[in-house]
C-alpha positions in Angstrom: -25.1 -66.3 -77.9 -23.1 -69.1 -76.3 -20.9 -68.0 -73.8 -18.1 -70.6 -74.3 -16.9 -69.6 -78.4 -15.6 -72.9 -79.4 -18.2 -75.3 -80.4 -21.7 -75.9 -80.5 -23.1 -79.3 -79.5 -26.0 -81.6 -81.3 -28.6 -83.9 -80.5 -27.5 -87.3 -79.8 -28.3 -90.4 -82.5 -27.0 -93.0 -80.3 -29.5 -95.2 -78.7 -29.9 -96.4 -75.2 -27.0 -93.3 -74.7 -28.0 -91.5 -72.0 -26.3 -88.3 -70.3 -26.1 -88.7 -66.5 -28.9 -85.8 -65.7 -31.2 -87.5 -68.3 -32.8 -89.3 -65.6 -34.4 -86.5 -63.7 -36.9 -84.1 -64.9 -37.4 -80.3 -64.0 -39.8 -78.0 -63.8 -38.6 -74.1 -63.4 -41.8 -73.7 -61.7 -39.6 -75.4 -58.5 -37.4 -72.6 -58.4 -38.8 -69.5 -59.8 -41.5 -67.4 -57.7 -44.7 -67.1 -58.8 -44.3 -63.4 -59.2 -41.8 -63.5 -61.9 -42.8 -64.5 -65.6 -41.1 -67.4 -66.7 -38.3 -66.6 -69.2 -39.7 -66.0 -72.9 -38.1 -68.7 -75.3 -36.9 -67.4 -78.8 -39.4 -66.8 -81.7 -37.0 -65.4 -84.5 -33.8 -66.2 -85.4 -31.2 -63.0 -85.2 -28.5 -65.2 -86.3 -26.1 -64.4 -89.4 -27.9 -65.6 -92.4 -26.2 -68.1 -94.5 -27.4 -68.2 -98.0 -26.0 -71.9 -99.6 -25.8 -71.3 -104.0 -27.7 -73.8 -105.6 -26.3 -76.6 -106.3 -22.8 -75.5 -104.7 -20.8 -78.4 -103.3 -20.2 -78.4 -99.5 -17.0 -78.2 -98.3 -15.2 -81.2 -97.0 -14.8 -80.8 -93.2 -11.6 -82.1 -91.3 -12.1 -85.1 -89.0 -12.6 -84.3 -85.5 -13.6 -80.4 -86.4 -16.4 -78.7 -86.3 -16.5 -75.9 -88.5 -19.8 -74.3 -87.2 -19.6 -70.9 -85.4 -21.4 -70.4 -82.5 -23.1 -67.2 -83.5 -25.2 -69.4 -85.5 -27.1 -70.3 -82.4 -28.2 -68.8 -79.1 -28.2 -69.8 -75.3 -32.0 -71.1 -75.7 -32.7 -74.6 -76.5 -34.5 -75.1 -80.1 -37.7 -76.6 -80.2 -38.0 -79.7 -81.9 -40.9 -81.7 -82.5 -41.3 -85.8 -81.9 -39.4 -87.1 -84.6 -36.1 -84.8 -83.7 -36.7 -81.7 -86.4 -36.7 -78.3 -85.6 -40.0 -76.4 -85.1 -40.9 -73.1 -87.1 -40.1 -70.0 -85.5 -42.6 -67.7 -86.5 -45.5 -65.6 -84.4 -47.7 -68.4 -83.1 -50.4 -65.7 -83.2 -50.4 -65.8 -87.1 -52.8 -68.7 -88.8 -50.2 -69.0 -91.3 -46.3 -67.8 -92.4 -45.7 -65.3 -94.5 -43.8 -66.1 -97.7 -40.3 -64.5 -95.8 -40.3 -66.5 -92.8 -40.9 -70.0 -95.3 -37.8 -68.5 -96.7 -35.7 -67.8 -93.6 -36.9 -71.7 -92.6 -35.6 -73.0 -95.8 -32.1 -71.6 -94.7 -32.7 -72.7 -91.3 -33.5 -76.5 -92.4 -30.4 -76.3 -94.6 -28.1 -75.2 -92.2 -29.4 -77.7 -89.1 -29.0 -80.7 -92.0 -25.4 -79.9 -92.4 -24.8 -79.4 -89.2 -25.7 -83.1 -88.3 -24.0 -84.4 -91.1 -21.1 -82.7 -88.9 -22.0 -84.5 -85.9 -20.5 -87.8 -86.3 -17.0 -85.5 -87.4 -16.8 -83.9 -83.8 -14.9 -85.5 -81.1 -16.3 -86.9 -78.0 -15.3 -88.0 -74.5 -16.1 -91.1 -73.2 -18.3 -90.4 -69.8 -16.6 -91.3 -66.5 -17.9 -91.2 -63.4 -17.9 -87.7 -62.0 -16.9 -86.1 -65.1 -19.3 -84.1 -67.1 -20.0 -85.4 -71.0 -18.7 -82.5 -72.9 -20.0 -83.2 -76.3 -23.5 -83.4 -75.9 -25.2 -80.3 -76.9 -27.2 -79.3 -73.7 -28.4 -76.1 -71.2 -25.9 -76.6 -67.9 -27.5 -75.1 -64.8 -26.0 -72.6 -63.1 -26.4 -70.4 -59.6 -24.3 -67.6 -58.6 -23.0 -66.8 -55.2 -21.7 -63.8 -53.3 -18.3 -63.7 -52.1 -16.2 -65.7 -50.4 -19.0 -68.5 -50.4 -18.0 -69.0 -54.3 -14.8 -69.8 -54.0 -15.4 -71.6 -50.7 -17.1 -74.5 -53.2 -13.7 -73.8 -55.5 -11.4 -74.7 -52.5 -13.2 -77.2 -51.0 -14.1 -75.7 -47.6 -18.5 -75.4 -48.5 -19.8 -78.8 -49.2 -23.7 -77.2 -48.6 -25.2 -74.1 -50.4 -27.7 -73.3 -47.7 -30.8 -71.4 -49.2 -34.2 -70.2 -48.1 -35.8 -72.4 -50.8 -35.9 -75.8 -51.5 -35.2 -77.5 -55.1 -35.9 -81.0 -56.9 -33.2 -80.3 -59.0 -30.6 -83.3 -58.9 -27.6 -83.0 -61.8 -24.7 -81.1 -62.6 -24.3 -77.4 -61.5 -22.5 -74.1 -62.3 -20.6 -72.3 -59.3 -21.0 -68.7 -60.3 -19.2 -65.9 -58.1 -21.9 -62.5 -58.5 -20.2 -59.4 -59.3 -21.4 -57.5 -56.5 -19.1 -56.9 -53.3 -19.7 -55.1 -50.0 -18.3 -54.7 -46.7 -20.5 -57.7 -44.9 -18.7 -59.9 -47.8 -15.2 -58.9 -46.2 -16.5 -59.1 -42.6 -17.5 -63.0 -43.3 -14.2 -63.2 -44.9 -11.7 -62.6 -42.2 -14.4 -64.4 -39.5 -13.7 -67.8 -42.4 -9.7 -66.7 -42.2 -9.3 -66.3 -38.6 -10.1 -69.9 -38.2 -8.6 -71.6 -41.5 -6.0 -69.6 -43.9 -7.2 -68.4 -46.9 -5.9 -66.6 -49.7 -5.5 -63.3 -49.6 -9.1 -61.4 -50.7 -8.2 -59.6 -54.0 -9.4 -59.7 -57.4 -6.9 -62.3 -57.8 -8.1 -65.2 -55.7 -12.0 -63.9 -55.4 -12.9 -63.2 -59.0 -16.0 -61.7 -59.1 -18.9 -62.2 -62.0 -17.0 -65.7 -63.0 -17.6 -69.6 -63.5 -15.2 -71.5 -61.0 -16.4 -74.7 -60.4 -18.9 -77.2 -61.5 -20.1 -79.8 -59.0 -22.8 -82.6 -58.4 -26.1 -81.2 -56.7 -27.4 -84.8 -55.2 -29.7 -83.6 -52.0 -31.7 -80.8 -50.8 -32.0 -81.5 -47.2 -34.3 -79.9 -44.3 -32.0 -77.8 -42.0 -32.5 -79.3 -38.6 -31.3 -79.1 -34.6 -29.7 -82.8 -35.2 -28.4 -81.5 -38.9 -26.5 -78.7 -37.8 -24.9 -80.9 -35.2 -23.4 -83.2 -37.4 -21.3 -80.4 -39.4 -17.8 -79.1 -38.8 -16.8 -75.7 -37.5 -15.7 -75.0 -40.9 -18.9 -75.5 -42.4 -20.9 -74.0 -40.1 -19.2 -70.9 -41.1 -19.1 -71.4 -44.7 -23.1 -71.1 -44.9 -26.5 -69.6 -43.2 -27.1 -72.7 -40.7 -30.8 -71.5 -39.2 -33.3 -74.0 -38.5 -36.3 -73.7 -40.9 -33.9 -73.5 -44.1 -32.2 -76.1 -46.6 -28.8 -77.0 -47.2 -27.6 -78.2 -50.7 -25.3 -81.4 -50.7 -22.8 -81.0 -53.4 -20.2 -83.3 -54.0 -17.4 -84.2 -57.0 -16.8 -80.2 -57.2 -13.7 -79.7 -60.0 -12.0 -76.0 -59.9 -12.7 -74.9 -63.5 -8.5 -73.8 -64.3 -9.6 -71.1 -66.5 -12.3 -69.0 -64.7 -14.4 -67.8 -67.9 -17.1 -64.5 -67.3 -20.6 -65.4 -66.3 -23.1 -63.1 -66.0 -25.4 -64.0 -62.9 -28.9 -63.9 -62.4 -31.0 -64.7 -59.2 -32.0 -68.5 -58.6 -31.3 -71.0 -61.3 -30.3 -69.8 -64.8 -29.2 -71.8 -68.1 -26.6 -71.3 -69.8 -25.2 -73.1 -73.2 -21.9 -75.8 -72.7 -19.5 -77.6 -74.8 -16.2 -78.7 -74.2 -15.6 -78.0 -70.6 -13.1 -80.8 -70.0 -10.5 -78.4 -71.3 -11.7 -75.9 -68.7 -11.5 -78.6 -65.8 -8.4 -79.3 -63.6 -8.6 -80.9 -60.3 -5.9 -78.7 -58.7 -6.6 -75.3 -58.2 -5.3 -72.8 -60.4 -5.4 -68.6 -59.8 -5.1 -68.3 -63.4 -7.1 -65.5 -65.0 -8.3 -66.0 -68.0 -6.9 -65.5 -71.1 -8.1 -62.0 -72.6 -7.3 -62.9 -76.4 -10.0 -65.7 -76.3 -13.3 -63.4 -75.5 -14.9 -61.0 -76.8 -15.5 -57.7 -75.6 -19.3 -58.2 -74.5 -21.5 -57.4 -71.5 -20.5 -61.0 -70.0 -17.1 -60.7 -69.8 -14.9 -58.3 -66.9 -11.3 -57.0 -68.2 -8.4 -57.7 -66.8 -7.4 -55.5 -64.0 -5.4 -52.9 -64.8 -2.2 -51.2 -62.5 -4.1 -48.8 -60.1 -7.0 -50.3 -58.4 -8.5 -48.0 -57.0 -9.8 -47.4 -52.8 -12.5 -50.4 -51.9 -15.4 -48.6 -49.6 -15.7 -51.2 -48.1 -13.1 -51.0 -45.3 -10.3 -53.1 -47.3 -6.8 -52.2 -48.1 -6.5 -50.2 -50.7 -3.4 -49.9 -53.0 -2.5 -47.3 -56.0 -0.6 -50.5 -57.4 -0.4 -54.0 -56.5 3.2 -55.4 -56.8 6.6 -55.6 -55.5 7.0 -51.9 -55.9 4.0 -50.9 -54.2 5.2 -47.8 -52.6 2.2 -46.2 -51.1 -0.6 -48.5 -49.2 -3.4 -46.7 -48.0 -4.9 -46.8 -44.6 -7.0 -49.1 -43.8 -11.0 -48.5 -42.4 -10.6 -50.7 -39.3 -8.8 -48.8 -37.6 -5.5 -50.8 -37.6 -2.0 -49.2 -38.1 -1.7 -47.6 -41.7 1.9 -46.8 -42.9 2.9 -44.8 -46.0 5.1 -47.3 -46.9 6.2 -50.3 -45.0 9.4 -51.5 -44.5 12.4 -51.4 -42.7 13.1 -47.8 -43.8 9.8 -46.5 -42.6 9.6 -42.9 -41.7 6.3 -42.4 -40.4 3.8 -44.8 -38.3 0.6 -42.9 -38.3 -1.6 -42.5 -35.6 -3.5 -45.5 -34.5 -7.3 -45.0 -34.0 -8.0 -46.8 -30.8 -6.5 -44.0 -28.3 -3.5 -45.6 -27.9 0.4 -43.6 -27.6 1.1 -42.5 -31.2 4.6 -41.3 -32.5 5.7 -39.7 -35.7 9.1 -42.1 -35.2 10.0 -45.1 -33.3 12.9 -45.6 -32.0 15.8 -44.6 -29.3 16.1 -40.8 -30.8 12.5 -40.8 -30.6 12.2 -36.4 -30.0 8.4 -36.2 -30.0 6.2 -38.4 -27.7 2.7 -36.8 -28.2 0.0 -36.5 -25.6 -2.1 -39.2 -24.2 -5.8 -39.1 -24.5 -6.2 -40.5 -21.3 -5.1 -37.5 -19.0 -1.6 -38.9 -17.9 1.3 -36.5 -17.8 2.5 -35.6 -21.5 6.0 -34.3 -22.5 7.5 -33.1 -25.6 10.4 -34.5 -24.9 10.8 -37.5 -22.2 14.7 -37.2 -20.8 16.4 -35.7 -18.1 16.7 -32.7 -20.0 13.1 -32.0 -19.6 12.4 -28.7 -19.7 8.4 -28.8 -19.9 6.2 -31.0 -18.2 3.0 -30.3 -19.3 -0.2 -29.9 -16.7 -1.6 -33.2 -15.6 -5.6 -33.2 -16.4 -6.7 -34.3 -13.0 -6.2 -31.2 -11.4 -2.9 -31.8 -9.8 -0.2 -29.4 -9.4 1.7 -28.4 -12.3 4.7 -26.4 -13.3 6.8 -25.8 -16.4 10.0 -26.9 -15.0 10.6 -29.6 -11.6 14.0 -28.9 -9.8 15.4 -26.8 -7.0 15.3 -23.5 -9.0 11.9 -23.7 -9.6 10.3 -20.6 -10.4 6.9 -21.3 -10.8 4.3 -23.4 -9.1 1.1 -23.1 -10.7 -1.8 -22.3 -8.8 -3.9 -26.1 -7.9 -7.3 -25.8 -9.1 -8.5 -27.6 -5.9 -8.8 -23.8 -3.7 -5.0 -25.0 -2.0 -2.3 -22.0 -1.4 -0.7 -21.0 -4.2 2.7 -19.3 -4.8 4.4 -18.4 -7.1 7.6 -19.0 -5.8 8.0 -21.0 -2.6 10.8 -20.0 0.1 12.3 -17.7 2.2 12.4 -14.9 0.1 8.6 -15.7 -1.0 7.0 -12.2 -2.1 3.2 -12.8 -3.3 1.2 -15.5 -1.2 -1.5 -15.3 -3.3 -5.7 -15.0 -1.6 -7.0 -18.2 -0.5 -10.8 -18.8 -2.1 -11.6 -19.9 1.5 -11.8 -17.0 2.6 -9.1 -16.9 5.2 -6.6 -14.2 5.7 -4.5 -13.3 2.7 -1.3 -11.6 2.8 1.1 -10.4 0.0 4.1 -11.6 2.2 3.9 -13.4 5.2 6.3 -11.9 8.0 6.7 -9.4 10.6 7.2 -6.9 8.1 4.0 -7.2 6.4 2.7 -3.9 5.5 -0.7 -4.8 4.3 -3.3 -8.0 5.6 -6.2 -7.9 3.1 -9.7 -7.6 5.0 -11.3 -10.6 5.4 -14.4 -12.3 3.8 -16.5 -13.2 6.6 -17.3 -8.9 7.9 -14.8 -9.2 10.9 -12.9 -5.8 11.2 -9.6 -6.1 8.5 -6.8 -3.6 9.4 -4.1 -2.9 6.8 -1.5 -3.2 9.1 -1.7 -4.5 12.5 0.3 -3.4 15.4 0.7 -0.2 17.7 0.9 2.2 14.7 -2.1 1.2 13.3 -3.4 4.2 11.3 -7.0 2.6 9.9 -8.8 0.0 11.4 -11.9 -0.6 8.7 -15.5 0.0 9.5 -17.3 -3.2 10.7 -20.1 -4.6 8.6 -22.2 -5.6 11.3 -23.5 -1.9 11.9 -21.5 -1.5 14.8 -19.1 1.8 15.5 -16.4 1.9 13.3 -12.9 4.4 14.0 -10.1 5.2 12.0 -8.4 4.7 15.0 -9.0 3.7 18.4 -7.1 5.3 21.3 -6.7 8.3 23.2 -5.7 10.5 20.5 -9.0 9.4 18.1 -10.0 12.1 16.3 -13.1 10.8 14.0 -15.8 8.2 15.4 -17.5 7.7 12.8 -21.8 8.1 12.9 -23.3 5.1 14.3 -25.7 3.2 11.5 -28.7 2.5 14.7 -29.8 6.0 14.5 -28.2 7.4 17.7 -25.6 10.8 17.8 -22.8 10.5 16.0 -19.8 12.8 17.2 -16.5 13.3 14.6 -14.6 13.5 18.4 -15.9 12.9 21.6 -14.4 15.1 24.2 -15.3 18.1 26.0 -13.6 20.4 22.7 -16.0 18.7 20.8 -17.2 21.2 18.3 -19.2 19.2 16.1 -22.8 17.1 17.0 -24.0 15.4 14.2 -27.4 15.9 13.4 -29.5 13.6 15.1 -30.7 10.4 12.7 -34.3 10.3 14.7 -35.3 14.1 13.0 -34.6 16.0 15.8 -32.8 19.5 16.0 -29.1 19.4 15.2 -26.4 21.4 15.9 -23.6 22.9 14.6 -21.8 23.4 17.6 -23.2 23.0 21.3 -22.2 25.9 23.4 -23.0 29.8 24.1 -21.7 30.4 20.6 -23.7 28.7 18.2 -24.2 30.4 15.5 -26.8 27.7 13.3 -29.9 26.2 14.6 -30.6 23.5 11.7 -34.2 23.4 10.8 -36.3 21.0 11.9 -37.6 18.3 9.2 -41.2 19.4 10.4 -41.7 23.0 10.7 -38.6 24.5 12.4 -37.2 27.5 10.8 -33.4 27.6 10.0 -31.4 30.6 9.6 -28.8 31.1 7.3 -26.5 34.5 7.3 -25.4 34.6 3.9 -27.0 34.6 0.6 -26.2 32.8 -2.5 -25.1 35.2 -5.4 -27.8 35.6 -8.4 -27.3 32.7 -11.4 -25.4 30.2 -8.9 -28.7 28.2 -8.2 -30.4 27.5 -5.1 -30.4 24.1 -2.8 -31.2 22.7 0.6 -30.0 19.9 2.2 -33.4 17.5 3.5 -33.6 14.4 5.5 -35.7 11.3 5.6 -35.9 8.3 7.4 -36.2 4.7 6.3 -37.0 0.9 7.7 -34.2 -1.5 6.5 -34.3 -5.1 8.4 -36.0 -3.5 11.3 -34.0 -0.7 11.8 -34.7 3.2 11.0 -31.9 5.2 9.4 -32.0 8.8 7.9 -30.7 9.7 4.4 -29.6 12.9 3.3 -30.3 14.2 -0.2 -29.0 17.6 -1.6 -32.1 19.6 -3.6 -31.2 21.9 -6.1 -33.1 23.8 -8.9 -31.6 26.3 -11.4 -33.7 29.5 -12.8 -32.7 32.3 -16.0 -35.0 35.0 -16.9 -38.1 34.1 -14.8 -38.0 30.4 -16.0 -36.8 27.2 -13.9 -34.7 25.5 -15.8 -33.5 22.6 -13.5 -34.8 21.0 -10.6 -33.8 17.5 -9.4 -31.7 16.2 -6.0 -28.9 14.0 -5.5 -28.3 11.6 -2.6 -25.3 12.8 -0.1 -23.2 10.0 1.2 -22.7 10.2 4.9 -19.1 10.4 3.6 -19.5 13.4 2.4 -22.9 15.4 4.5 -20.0 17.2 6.5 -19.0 18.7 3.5 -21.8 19.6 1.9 -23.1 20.8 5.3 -20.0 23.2 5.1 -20.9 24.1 1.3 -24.3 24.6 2.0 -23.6 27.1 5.3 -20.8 29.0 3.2 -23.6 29.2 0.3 -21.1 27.8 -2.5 -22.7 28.0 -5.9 -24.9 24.9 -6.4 -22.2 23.7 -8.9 -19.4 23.6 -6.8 -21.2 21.1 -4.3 -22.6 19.1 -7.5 -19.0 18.7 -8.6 -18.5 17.2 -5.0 -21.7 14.8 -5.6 -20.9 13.9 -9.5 -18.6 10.6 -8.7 -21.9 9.3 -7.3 -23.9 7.1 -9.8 -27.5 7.9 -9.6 -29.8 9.0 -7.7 -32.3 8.5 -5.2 -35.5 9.9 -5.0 
């Protein structure tokens, strides 16, 4: 089926007439891979039938008209044999036609005689240079392009179609724009439009899957170093200029004014002609064309309707195109979308690349959202300020600046921090350092928190100080040191440790080394402790019957060189003959005075496990 409905040309009688690409022969083997199978010429006719009565009288036919419609005749050239009649189209593989097909070519012969008595009827245009004859029956070769290099050729801008393959071609040629878009297409586009304007990229001006311009191809010429140096910047852009590849010289290219729908196929295609002088228009024309004069077919693309919908490919996209366009969506790039644009716009979204990004723009601007970049952000930017929000790199913060500042957050960089800095300062917080820390600085502080490096730390310090900590360093530690010290407390090298030392001293610790201890030194003592190897110890009392039975029992151990002695309480519990418990608990030096007192008083094994309970665990 043609793809231009209007008329159908014929075979020229005229002699010594020839059409300005008669000159030049082709072969489609030039610009068809090998791989592909050449395209299958027609071997029926599907055409309408046309039975003629016999001996029915032909209707006259108006000068100048052509009353032959094009469905009578495809886009493949009829074969005819040397003396200019039309071959019969019926399986070659057949020795001879069957009686129906000598019936179809009966009709066939009829109709192809009265359609070159017709011939001399049809109009005809006298061929100029650089216009194309329009009413001589023939295949016009066509190529289709990717946008924006198809209308490049329309405008004027591409003078070269560079390809990977060469051709011997030399005639007229179709500009076909492919149907296919994608984001590189765009890309090229605005690298093209940042250096010459073009029209916007739409359906409108970029029609996609239509004919827009027929040109001259005159030269296929070798893309060299010296080539490329002779084109324009422009060019260069239009096209693929890489050594190694060809570049197509077109020239007399004509805008076709009324863009009709081409269906594109790869390389060189054919495609039936007549009468495209009313198609061509130097000028170039944005007119789309006219609906009422196609058909609805595979070939042709509708109109575009109100709502087109988002492009993937990173263009704008708009619900309608128009005056009224109230909503255009953001764009991919990561430029500035807006809901709607205009003087009365509301909201300026985000932008993408990091930068400030406000939900209004102007002098009563309330909201001035946080940087990315770690500078100081603020809800509201003013002398008002009531909140200044803490900086990211780690310098001091605080929710409101000014004299009556309450709080000063703590710096993250191990600094002092208050809470409230002055005179009247209550809580200097612990430095991580670990220097002294006080809860008030002044000569009434009541309480200097021990220090982290194991010198001695004293609650209070001065002349009534009640408790001066225990040193780590394993040396004697005292409640309190002075004349009126009542507890030195055991030392950890093994040696005597004394609760007071002084000649009413009623107490000497048991000795750490295993030796005897005693309760009291003097004519009246009254406990001899046993001896951790074999001495006998006496006790007075006796435990009732059901309170349980313990000792206390020493051992020494080696830490870091040195010996100290550990204390651990055994106990077992018994009912009717039958142990029911027996297990030991170690005795804190803390606490051995006590259970030392426990034990000589024989309190029931409970009481003294209450004493021991707050202990986690034992050792054994």
């Amino acid at each position: 089926m043609t793809l231009f409905d209007i008329e159908q040309y014929h075979q020229p009688k005229k002699e010594n007439y020839k059409r300005d690409w008669d000159g030049a022969s082709y072969d489609a083997a030039w610009d068809e891979p090998e791989d592909i199978h050449p395209i299958l010429e027609n071997e029926t006719l599907t055409d309408k039938e046309v039975s003629l009565k016999e001996g029915e009288k032909e209707k006259s036919i108006p000068e100048k008209e052509c009353r032959w419609n094009p469905k009578d005749f495809d886009e493949t050239p009829r074969k005819v044999d040397s003396n200019g009649n039309p071959k019969i189209f019926w399986d070659e593989s057949k020795e001879s036609p069957e009686p129906d097909d000598f019936e179809s070519l009966q009709k066939y012969s009829v109709l192809w005689q009265q359609w070159e008595k017709s011939s001399d009827n049809c109009s005809s245009v006298k061929e100029q240079s650089g216009n194309y004859n329009t009413t001589t029956p023939n295949t016009l070769k066509a190529i289709s392009l990717w946008q924006p290099w198809a209308s490049l050729i329309e405008l004027g801008l591409k003078h070269y179609e560079t390809r990977s393959w060469k051709t011997k071609y030399r005639g007229k040629l179709l500009i076909c724009s492919a149907a296919k878009s994608t984001k590189e297409q765009y890309q090229q586009y605005l690298k093209i439009d940042s250096e010459v304007k073009l029209p916007l990229w739409d359906e409108t001006n970029f029609l996609r899957g239509y004919a827009l311009a027929i040109c001259d191809l005159v030269d296929c010429i070798d893309i060299t170093p010296e080539f490329i140096n002779q084109q324009s910047q422009i060019e260069m852009l239009c096209g693929d200029w890489q050594v190694g590849r060809y570049a197509w010289k077109l020239e007399n290219i004509q805008p076709i004014a009324k863009p009709f729908a081409v269906k594109g196929k790869q390389r060189f295609f054919d495609i039936t002609s007549t009468n495209l002088d009313c198609y061509l228009e130097k000028s170039f024309s944005n007119t789309l064309p006219d609906k009422s004069k196609f058909k609805a077919s595979d070939d042709f693309v509708s109109l575009p309707n109100k709502f087109l919908e988002d492009k993937l490919d990173g263009e704008i996209s708009s619900r309608k195109v128009g005056d009224d366009s109230k909503f255009l969506e953001d764009k991919l790039d990561g430029e500035i979308s807006s809901r709607k644009v205009g003087n009365d716009s509301k909201f300026l979204e985000d932008k993408l690349d990091d930068e400030i990004s406000s939900r209004k723009v102007g002098d009563d601007s309330k909201f001035l959202e946080d940087k990315l970049d770690g500078e100081i952000s603020s809800r509201k930017v003013g002398n008002d300020s009531k909140f200044l929000e803490d900086k990211l790199d780690d310098e001091i913060s605080s929710r409101k600046v000014g004299d009556d500042s309450k709080f000063l957050e703590d710096k993250l960089d191990d600094e002092i921090s208050s809470r409230k800095v002055g005179d009247d300062s209550k809580f200097l917080e612990d430095k991580l350092g670990g220097e002294i820390s006080s809860r008030k600085a002044g000569n009434d502080s009541k309480f200097l928190e021990d220090k982290l490096d194991g010198e001695i730390s004293s609650r209070k310090v001065g002349n009534d100080s009640k408790f001066l900590e225990d040193k780590l360093d394993g040396e004697i530690s005292s409640r309190k040191v002075g004349y009126d010290s009542k507890f030195l407390e055991d030392k950890l090298d093994g040696e005597i440790s004394s609760r007071k030392a002084g000649n009413d001293s009623k107490f000497l610790e048991d000795k750490l080394d295993g030796e005897i201890s005693f309760r009291k030194v003097g004519d009246d003592s009254k406990f001899l402790e046993d001896n951790n190897e074999t001495n006998i110890s006496e006790k007075k009392t006796r435990r009732h019957k059901g309170d349980g039975s313990g000792c206390i029992y020493y051992r020494t151990v080696t830490k870091k060189g040195k010996n100290y002695s550990e204390a651990y309480y055994q106990y077992e519990f018994w009912k009717d003959g039958e142990r029911l418990t027996k297990s030991s608990k170690y005795i804190p030096k803390r606490l051995l005075s006590q259970v030392q007192r426990l034990e000589a008083e024989k309190a029931p094994v409970k009481d003294i496990l209450k004493l021991l309970v707050p202990i986690s665990g034992s050792k054994k």
